[in-house]
N, C-alpha and C positions, 0 to 999 in steps of 0.2 A: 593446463587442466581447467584450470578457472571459465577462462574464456572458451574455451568448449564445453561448458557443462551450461554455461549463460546462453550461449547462442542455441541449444538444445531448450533450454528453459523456453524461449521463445520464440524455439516452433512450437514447441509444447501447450504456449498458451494460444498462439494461433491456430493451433488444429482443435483444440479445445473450444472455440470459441462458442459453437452453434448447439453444446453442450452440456456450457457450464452454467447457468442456470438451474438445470435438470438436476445435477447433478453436487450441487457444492453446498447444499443443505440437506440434512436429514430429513427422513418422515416426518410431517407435524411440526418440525425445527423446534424442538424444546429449547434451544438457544434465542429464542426470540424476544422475550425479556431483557435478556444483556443485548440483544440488536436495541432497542429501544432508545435502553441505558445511556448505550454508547452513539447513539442518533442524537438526543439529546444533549448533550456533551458537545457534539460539533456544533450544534444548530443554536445554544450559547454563546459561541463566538460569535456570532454575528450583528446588527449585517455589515460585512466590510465593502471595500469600493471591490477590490480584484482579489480571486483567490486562483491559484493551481492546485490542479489536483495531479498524481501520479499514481502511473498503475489504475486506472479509473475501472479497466476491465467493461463490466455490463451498466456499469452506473447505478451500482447499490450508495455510496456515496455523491455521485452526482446531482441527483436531485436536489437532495437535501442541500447543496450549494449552491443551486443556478438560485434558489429562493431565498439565501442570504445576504449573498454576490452580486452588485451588478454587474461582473464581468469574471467568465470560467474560463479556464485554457487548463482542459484534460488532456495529457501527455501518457501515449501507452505507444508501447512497441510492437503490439498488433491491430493493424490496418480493420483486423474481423471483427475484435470485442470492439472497437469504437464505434462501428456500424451499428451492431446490436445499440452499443450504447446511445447512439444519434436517435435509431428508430425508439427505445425506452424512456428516452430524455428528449423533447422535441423543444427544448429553449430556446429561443431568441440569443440569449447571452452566453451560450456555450458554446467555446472555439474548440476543435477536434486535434491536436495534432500527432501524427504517428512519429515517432522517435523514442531512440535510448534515452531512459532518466537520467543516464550518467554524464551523458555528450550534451543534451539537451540545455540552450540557454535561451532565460527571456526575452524577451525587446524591452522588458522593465520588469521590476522586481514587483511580489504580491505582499499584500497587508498578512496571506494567512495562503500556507502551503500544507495540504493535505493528502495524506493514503493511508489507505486503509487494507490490511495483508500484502504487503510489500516491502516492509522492511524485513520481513522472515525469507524473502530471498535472495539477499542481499548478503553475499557470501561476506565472512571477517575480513577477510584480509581487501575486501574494497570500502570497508564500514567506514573510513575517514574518506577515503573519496567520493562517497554518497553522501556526508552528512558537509563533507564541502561543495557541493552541488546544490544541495537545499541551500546552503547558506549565501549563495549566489542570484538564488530565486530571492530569496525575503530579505522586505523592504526593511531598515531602523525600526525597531518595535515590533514588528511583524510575529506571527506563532506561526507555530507546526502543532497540526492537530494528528495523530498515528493513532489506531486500529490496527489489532495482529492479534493471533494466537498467542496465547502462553506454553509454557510446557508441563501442560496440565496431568498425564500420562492416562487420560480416556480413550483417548484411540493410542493408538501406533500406525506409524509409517517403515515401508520395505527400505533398510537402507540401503544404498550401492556398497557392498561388499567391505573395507574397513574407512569410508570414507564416511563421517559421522554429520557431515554438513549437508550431505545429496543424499537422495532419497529417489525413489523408483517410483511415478505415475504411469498408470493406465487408462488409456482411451476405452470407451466402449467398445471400438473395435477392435482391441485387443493391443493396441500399440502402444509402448513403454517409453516412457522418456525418463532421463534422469532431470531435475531440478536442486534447486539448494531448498535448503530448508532451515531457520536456524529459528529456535525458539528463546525469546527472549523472557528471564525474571522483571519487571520492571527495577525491582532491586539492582539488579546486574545493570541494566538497562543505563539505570539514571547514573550509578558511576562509570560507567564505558563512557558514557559522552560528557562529563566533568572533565575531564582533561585535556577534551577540544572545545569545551566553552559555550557549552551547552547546559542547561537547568530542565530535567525535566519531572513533571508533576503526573503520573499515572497512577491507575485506578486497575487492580488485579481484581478479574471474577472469572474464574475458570469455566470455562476453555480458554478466556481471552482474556487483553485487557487495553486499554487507552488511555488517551488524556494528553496533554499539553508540552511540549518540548518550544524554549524560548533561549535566546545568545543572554550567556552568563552576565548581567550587567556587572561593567565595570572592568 
């Protein structure tokens, strides 16, 4: 079920591609203060020599990294939102590559690995083999910067029938796909990944929240 609900996720975000823009902010975005916030926040880290990003999508985070980075490698599993994201982000220093985040390895490790609404699809039961993936990416001292939703209960999403992790998207043209969806407490958060050796420091402002995941010293 996992693995069919994943590979579903990502048609989903490929057939979404030429859309989501239009589509993945409100009216006005009253949310654009905590965009800001949390823009801010990443664009502290900097400037490192190399960073990844994941899940990069349209390059609402890309930007903000080709200027602190001299060197990006944006990793997304559709071929479409990278295009958008090349034609939005016209860097020099931004490599493109289409692949699974989870299969995905570097040719060398980054100072500072980032994504932003990606860990919320990230079903549980692959949560240590994703946060073993990052930790593959990043160098000795290196950070994880994360952006995601909270579970703030302002909206709701249709969930797949008693299945509390996937949820029911629609295309403008009417097409459904399921996805995962799992909203993370940073509370929850930062003790889930204690025990695989991870510290992490977030910042809750509902609808979302962020902030800094680094390996447990010691």
């Amino acid at each position: 079920m996992v693995d069919e609900v994943l590979a579903e996720q990502i048609r989903y975000y490929r057939e979404r591609a030429a859309e989501y823009d239009a589509t993945s902010r409100p009216p006005g975005d009253p949310f654009a203060p905590l965009g800001r916030m949390a823009n801010g926040a990443l664009e502290a880290l900097g400037p490192v020599d190399r960073a990844i990003e994941l899940g990069p999508g349209t390059g609402q985070l890309t930007a903000i990294l080709a200027g602190m980075a001299r060197q990006v490698v944006a990793v997304d599993s559709s071929p479409e939102m990278l295009a958008i994201n090349a034609a939005k982000v016209p860097a020099a220093n931004v490599e493109r590559v289409a692949a699974d985040v989870l299969a995905w390895r570097p040719d060398r490790p980054a100072d500072l690995v980032a994504f932003g609404a990606l860990l919320s699809h990230i079903p549980a039961a692959r949560f240590d083999a994703f946060w073993a993936a990052v930790d593959r990416m990043l160098r000795p001292g290196g950070r994880v910067y994360v952006f995601d939703e909270s579970p703030h209960g302002l909206w709701r999403e249709e969930v797949a029938g008693d299945e509390p992790e996937i949820v029911v998207r629609t295309l403008q043209d009417g097409r459904r796909f399921r996805i995962v969806k799992v909203l993370w407490d940073p509370a929850d958060l930062t003790a889930r990944l204690a025990p695989i050796g991870w510290t992490a420091r977030l910042v809750r402002r509902d609808p979302f929240y962020w902030g800094t995941v680094e390996r447990t010293a010691g």
